[in-house]
N, C-alpha and C positions, 0 to 999 in steps of 0.2 A: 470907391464908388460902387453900388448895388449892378448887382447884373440880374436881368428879369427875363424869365421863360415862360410864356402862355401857349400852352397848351389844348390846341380846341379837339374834345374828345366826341362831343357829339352837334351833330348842325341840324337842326329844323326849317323848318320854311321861316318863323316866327322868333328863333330863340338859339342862341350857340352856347353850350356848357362847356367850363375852359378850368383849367387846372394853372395855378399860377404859382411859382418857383421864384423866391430871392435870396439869390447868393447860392444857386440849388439846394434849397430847404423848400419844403412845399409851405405856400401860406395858406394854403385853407385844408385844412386837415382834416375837418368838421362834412366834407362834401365839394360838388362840383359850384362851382359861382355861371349863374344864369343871367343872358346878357343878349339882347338887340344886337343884332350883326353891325348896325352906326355904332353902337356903345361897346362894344369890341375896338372897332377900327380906330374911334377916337383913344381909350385907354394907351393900345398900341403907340398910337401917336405921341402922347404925352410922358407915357413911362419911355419909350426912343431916344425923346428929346433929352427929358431931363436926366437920363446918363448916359448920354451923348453917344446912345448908338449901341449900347451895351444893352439890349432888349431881341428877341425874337421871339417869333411868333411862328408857331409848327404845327401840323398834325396829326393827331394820334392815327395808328394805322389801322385800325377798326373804326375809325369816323364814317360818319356819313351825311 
């Protein structure tokens, strides 16, 4: 079962850039993935469910 780590590095009023990890390999290598703080929360939700809890969701320590 995949294990998933998103990573929110940067927070706007409008927009969260998040870095996303499976199996700790990074999947977007390419750059940060731009995303609605709903469209965050839901992702989370759905990558949780579907490997059953094997998902978090963390901070980078220069966020803001």
């Amino acid at each position: 079962m995949n294990e998933y780590k998103l990573v929110v590095v940067v927070e706007t009023k409008e927009h969260v850039y998040i870095r996303m990890f499976v199996n700790n390999v990074l999947a977007n290598p390419e750059g940060l993935i731009r995303l609605k703080p709903d469209e965050l929360d839901q992702l989370f939700r759905d990558l949780f469910k579907g490997s059953r809890g094997k998902c978090i969701k963390c901070y980078c320590v220069h966020s803001s």
